[in-house]
C-alpha positions as a printed NumPy array, in Angstrom:
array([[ 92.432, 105.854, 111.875],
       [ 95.775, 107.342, 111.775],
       [ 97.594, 108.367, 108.439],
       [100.768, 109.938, 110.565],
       [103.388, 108.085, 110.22 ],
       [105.514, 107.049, 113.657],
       [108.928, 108.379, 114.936],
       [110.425, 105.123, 114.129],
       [109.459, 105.567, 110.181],
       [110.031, 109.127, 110.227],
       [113.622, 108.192, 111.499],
       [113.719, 105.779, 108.349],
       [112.898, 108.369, 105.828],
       [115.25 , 110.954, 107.633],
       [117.858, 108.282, 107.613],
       [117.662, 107.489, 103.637],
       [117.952, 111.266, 102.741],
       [121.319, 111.412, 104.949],
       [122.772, 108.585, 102.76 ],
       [121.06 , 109.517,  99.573],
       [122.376, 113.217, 100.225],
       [126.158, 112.213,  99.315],
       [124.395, 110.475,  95.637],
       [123.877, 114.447,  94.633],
       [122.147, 115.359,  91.111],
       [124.958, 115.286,  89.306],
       [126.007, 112.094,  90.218],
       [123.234, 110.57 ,  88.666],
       [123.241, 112.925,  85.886],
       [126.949, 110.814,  85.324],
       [125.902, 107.73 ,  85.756],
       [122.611, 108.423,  83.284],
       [125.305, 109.455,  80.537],
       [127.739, 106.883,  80.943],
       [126.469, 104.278,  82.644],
       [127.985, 101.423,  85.348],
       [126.092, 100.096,  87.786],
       [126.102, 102.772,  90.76 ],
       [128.305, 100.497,  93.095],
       [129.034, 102.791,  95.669],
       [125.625, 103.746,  96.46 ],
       [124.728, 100.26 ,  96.648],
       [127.111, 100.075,  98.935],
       [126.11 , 102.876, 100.762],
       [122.54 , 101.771, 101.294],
       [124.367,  98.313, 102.231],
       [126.496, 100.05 , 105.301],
       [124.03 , 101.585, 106.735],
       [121.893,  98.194, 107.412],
       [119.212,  99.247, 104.634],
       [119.842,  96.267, 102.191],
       [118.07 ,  93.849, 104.453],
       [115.127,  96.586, 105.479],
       [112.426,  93.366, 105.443],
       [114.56 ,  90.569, 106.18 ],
       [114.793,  88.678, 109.428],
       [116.658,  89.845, 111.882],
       [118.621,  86.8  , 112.875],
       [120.011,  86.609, 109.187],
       [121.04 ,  90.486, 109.519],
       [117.791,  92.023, 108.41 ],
       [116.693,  94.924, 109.884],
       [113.047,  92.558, 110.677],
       [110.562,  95.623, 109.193],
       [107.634,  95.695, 107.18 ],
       [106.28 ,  96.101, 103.56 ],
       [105.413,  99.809, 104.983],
       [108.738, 100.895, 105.919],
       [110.156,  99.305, 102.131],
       [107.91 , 101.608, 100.795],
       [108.737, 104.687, 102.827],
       [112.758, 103.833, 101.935],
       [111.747, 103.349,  98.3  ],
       [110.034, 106.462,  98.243],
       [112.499, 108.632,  99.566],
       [115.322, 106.712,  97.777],
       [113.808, 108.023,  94.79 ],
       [111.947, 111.232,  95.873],
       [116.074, 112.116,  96.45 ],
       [116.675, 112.603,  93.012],
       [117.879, 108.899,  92.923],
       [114.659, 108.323,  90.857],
       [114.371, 104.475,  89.229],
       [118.043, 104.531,  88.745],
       [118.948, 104.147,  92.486],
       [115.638, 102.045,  93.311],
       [116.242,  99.667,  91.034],
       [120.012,  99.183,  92.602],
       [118.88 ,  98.146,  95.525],
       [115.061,  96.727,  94.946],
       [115.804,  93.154,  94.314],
       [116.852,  92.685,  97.974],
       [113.728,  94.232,  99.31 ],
       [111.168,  91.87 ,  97.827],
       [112.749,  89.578,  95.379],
       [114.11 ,  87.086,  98.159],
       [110.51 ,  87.291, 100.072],
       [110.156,  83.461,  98.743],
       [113.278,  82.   , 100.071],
       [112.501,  83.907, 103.754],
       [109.061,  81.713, 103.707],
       [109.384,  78.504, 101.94 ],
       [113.866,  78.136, 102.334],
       [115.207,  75.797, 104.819],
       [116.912,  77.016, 107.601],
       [120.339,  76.196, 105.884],
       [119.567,  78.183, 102.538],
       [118.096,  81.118, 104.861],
       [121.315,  81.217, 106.404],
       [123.631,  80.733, 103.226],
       [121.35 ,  82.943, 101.349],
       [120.553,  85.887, 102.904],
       [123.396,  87.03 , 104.943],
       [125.585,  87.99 , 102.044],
       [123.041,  89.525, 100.436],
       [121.839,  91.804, 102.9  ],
       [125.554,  92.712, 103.716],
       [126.011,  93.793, 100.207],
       [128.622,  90.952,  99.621],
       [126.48 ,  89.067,  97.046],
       [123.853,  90.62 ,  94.352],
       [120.585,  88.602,  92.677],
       [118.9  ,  89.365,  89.85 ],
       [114.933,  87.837,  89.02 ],
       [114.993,  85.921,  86.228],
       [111.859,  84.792,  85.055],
       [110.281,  86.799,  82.565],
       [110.948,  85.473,  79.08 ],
       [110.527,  86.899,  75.442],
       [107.725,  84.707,  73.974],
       [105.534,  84.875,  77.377],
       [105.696,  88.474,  78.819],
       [103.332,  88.369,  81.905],
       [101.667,  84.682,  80.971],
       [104.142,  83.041,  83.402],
       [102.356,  79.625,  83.453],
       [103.814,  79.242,  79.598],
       [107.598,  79.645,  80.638],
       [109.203,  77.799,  78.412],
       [112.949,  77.732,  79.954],
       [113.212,  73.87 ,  81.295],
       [114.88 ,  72.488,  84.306],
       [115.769,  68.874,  83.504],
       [116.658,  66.529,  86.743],
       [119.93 ,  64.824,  86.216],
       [121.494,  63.04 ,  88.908],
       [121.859,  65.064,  92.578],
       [120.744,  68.274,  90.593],
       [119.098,  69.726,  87.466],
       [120.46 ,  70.88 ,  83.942],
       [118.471,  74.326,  82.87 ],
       [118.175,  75.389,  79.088],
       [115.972,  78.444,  78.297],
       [116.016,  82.38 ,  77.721],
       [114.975,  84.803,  80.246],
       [114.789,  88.697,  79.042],
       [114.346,  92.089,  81.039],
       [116.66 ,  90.994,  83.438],
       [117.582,  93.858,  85.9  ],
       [121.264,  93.791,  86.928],
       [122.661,  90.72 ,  85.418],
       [125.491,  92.112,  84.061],
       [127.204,  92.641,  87.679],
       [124.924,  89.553,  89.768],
       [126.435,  86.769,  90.813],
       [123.452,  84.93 ,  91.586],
       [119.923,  84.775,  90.321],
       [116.244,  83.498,  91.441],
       [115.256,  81.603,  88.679],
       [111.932,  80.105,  87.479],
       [111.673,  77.302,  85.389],
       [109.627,  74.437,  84.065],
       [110.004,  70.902,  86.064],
       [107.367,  69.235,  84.379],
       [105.859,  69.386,  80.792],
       [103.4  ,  71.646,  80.515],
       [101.285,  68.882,  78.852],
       [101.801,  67.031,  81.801],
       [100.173,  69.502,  84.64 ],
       [ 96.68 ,  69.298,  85.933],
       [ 96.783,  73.032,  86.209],
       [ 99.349,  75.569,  84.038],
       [100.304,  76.708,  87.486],
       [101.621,  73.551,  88.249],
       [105.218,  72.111,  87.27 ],
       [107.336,  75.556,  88.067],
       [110.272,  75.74 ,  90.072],
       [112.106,  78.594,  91.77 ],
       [115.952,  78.07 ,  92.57 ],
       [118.792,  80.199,  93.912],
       [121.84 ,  79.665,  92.021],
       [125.11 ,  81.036,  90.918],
       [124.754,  82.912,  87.473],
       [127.37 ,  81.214,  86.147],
       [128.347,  83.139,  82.669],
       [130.429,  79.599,  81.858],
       [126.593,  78.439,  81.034],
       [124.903,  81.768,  80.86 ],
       [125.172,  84.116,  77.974],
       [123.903,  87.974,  79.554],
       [123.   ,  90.213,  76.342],
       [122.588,  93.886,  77.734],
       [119.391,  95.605,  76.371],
       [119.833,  99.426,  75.638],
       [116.908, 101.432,  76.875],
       [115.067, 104.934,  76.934],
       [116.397, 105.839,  80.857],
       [117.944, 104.103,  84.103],
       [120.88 , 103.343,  81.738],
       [123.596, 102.441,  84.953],
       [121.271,  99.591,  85.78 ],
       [121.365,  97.265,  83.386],
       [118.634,  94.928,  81.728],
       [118.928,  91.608,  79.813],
       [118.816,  89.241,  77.565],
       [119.762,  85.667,  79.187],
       [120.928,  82.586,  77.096],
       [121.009,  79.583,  79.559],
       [123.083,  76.894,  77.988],
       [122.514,  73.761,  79.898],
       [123.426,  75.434,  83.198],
       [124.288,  72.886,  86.15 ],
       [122.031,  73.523,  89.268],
       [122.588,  71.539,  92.453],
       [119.481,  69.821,  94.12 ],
       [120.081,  72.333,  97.273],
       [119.434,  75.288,  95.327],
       [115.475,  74.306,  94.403],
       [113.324,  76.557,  97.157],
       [110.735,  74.793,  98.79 ],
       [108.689,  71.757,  97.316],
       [109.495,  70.8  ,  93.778],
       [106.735,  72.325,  91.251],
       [105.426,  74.699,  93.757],
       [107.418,  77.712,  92.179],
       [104.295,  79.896,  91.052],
       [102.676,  79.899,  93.868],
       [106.01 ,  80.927,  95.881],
       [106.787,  83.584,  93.537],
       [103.083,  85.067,  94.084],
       [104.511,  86.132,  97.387],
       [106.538,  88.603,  96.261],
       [104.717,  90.3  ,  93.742],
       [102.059,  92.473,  95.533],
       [105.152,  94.034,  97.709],
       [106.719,  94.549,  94.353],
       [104.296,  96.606,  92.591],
       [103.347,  98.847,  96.034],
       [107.33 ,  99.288,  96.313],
       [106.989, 100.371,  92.532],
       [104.397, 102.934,  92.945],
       [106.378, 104.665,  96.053],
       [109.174, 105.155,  93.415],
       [106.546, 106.355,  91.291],
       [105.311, 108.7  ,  94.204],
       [109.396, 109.858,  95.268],
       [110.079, 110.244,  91.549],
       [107.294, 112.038,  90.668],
       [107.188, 114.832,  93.904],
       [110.968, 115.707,  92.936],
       [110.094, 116.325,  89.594],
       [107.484, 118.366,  91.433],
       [110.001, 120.318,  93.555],
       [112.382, 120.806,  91.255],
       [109.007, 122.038,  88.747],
       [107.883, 124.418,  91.537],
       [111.408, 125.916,  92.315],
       [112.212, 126.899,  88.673],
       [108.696, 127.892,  88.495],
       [109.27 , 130.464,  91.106],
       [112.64 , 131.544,  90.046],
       [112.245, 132.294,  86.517],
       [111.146, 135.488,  84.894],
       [109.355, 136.151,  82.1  ],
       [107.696, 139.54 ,  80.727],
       [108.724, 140.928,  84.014],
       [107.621, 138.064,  86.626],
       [107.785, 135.108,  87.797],
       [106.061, 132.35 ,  85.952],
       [104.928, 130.748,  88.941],
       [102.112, 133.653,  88.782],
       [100.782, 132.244,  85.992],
       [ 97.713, 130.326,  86.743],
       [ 98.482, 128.461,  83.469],
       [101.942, 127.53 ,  85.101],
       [100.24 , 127.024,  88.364],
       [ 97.14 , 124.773,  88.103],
       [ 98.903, 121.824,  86.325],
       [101.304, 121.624,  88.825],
       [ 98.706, 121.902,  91.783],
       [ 96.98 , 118.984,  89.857],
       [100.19 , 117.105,  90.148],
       [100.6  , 117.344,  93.913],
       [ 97.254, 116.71 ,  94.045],
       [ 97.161, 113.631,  92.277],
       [100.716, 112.429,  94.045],
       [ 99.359, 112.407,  97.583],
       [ 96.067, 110.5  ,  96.837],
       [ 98.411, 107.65 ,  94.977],
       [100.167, 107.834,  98.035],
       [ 97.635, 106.87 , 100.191],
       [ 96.673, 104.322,  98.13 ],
       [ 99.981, 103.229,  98.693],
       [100.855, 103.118, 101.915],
       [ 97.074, 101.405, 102.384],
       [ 98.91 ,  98.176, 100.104],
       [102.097,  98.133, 101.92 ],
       [ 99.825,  98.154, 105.271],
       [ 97.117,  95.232, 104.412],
       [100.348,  92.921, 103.649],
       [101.933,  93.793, 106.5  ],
       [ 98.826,  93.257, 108.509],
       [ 98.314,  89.787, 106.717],
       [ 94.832,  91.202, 104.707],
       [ 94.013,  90.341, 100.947],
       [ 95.774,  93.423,  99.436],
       [ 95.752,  92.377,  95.371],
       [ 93.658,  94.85 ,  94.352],
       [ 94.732,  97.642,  96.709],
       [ 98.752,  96.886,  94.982],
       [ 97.763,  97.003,  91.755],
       [ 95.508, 100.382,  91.953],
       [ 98.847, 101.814,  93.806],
       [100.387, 100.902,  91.109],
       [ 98.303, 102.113,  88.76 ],
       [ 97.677, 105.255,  90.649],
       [101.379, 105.91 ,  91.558],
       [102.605, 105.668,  87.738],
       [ 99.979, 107.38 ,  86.072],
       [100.704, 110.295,  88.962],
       [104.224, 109.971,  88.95 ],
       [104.962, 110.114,  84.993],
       [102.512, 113.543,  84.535],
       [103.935, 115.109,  87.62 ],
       [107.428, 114.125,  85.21 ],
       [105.575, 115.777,  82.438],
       [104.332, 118.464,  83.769],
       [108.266, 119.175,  85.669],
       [109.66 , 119.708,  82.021],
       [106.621, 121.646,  80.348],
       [107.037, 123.978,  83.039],
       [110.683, 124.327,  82.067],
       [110.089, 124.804,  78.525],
       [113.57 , 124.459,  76.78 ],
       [115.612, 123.928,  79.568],
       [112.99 , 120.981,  80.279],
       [114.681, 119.016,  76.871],
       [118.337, 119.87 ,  78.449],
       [120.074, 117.352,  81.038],
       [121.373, 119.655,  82.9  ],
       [118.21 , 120.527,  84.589],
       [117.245, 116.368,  85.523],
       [113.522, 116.837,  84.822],
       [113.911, 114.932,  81.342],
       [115.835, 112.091,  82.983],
       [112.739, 112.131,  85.631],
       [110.313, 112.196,  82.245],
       [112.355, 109.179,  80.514],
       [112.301, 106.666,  83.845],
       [108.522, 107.852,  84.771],
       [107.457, 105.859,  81.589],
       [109.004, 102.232,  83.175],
       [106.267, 103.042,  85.953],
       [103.572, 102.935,  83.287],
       [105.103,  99.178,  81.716],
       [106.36 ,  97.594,  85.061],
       [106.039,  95.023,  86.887],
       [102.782,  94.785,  85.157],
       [101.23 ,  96.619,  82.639],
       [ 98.173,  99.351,  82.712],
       [ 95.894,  97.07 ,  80.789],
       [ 96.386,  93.792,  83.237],
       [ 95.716,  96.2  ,  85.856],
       [ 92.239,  97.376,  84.795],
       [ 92.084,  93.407,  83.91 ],
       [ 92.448,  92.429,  87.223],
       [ 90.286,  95.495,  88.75 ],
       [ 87.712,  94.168,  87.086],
       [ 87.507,  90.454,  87.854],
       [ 88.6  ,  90.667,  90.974],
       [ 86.507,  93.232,  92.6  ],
       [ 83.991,  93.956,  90.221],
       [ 83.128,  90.264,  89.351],
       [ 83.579,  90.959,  85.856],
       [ 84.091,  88.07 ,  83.518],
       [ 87.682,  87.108,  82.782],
       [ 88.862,  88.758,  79.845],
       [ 91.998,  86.931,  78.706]])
């Protein structure tokens, strides 16, 4: 059992702090005032062949794993990025998993190029307000009318809408009534957000204010018959595909964003003087911070154990979700701790641990929530009785 990790991903993380290095601490201090989506890192991460880190190769992808995601996630944010520049880039890493396995050749190869180029952006859209994590209830409808479908419906917490111009979407086919199974009767398409038949609504939020979320009024949106992915009714079960990668991606940004909270924590710690010395003396000062490092690196583990069982093709539900878990919980008190140790200066901007504090709590809410977590923990592995 080896927990090293190889020259080749060492090179990966190496290469992610050279690009990240020119997206300095102020700069997102800027963008986390005034907002805009951060296009020039995105385009950054794009040149340098990063965008398609887990795509094909023979569509431009740079053909890697789940693992390697993660250890670009991680350092993306452990750069002082934090949520603000994962987020930019995150919906290429996993959110097009289902159109790599269940796409024809022809949508893989009018898909995914642009994409991974950085010529096109996608945004997710399927959560929606009434339903929150109960996907089978979606109630946004995809009506077949001649060669293609008409869509009506609301999606909400859409990540980067506002500057997307396409969007995998997930919506109702058949009646709900009408399904054997509430799994049944979803679709997934990838189609032009077209704002002609899309009203995006941005949602103002506690931190990673440059990339936005929203509100999305579909207004009888036209969808052509080759946009549908795969079978028809199938769409649940394709979108299951991508969301174990997407909560161990999540809790390596939990794991980046909370150890530079950590360093920057540990720096001022040593720096500043108080009654004559350092604070960093101070077990008081000390021990929490210890904790937090502590605490970091075992989430980490836990981590880079999800990212390798999907890689590897093993059941790795449980061992996502407990990153995930793990990672926030981990990340957001390392956050905490980062700005108690500052005192004052920890409530000022200037000194980034605050806007570390304010995205550390999206950890703790997304892609899934604490409580489904311990939900699934326990029926899953424990053989607990379902509790919802």
């Amino acid at each position: 059992m080896n927990f090293a990790l190889t020259p080749e991903q060492e090179s990966i993380r190496d290469a992610i702090f050279k690009v990240c290095a020119r997206f300095d601490a102020a700069y997102w201090l800027d963008r986390d005032r005034n907002g805009g989506f951060p296009l020039d890192f995105h385009k950054a991460i794009a040149d340098a062949g990063w965008l398609g880190v887990c795509m094909p190769e023979e569509y431009g992808g740079a053909g890697l794993g789940i693992l390697e995601a993660a250890i670009m996630v991680q350092a993306i944010s452990e750069s002082g990025a934090g949520m603000s520049g994962v987020s930019a880039i995150h919906m290429n890493i996993f959110g097009l998993n289902p159109v790599v396995l269940f796409g024809t050749e022809a949508q893989k190869r009018r898909i995914l190029p642009p994409l991974i180029a950085g010529k096109e952006k996608a945004c997710f859209a399927v959560t929606e307000p009434n339903t929150g994590l109960n996907t089978t209830q979606l109630k946004t409808f995809a009506r077949k009318q001649g060669d293609g479908y008409i869509v009506n419906g609301r999606k909400v917490w859409i990540s980067t809408a506002q500057v997307t111009e396409k969007m995998l979407l997930l919506a109702r086919t058949t009646p709900l009534e009408d399904c054997k199974k509430p799994t049944d009767g979803l679709s997934l398409f990838y189609t032009d957000l077209d704002r002609r038949y899309v009203d995006v609504k941005e949602i103002e939020k506690l931190g990673r204010k440059c990339v936005d979320s929203n509100e999305l009024f579909i207004d009888n949106l036209p969808v052509p018959a080759e946009d549908l992915i795969g079978e028809e009714g199938e769409g649940f079960r394709q979108i299951l595909h991508g969301m174990n990668p997407e909560r161990a991606l999540a809790a390596a940004a939990g794991v980046g964003l909370g150890r530079v909270a950590l360093q920057r924590a540990a720096r001022y710690a040593g720096e500043r003087v108080v009654f004559g010395r350092p604070i960093g003396k101070n077990q008081g000062v000390q021990h929490p911070l210890a904790k937090c490092w502590m605490e970091l690196e075992a989430a980490n583990l836990m981590v880079m154990n999800a990212a390798w069982r999907y890689d590897q093709g093993l059941p790795c539900g449980a061992e996502a979700n407990a990153a995930k878990y793990l990672a926030g919980e981990a990340g957001f008190r390392a956050c905490e701790a980062a700005v108690l140790t500052h005192g004052g200066f920890g409530y000022a901007k200037e000194y980034h641990v605050e806007r570390y504090f304010r995205e550390s709590m999206l950890l703790r809410i997304a892609p899934i929530s604490i409580q489904l977590i311990m939900c699934h923990i326990a029926e899953k592995v424990l053989g607990l009785p379902k509790s919802y």
